[in-house]
C-alpha positions in Angstrom: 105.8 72.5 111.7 103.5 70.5 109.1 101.5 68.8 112.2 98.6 71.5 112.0 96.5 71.2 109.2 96.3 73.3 106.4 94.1 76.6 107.2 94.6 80.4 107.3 95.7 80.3 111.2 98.3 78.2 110.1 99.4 80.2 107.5 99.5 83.3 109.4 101.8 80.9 111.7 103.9 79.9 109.0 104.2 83.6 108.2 105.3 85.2 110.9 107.1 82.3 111.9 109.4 83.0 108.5 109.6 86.3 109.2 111.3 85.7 113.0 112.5 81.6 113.3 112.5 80.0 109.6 114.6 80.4 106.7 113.2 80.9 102.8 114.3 77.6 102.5 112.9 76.0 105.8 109.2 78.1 104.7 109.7 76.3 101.5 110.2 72.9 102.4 107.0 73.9 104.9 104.6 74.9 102.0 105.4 71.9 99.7 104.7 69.5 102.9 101.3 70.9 102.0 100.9 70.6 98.7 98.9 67.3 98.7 96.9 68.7 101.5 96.0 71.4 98.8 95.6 69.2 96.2 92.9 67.7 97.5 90.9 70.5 98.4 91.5 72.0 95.1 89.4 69.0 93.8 86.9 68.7 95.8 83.8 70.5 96.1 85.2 74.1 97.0 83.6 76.8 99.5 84.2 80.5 99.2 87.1 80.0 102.6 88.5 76.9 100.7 89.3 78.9 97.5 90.6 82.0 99.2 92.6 79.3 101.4 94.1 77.8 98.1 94.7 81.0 97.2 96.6 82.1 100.1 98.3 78.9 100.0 99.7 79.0 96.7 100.6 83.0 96.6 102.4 82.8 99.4 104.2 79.0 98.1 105.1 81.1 94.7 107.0 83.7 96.7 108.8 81.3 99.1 110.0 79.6 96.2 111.3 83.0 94.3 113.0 83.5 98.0 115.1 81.0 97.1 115.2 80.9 93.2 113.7 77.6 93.0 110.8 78.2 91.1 111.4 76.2 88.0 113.0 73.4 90.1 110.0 73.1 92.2 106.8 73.3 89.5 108.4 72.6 86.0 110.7 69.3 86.7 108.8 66.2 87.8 109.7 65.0 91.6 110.4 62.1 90.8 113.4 63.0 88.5 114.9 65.1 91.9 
């Protein structure tokens, strides 16, 4: 699902589309495709959308990953020690 970029349409998508087709864990693995994508816009020069964006992006990444008890997996061990 990670061929749109990231924006608040696709968000909305990647909501509903949780609440019908994907699994926590599917809407997980979804989320942290975009996590560089996120990255990026949190350094550079934000706008008012690109904050609530980042926002919205990372709310909504925090609750996926306490879907599927994975939160200090995910943020607190380095991935490159997965």
């Amino acid at each position: 699902m990670k061929n749109q970029p990231l924006s608040m349409v696709q968000l909305s998508a990647l909501a509903t589309a949780s609440s019908v087709t994907l699994s926590a864990t599917e809407l997980v693995d979804t989320l942290s495709d975009y996590e560089a994508e996120a990255t990026l816009l949190s350094t550079s020069n934000n706008t008012g959308s690109d904050v609530e964006l980042l926002s919205s992006f990372y709310a909504s990444y925090l609750i996926a990953l306490l879907l599927v008890d994975d939160l200090l997996v995910r943020w607190f061990i380095p991935p490159w020690t997965h």
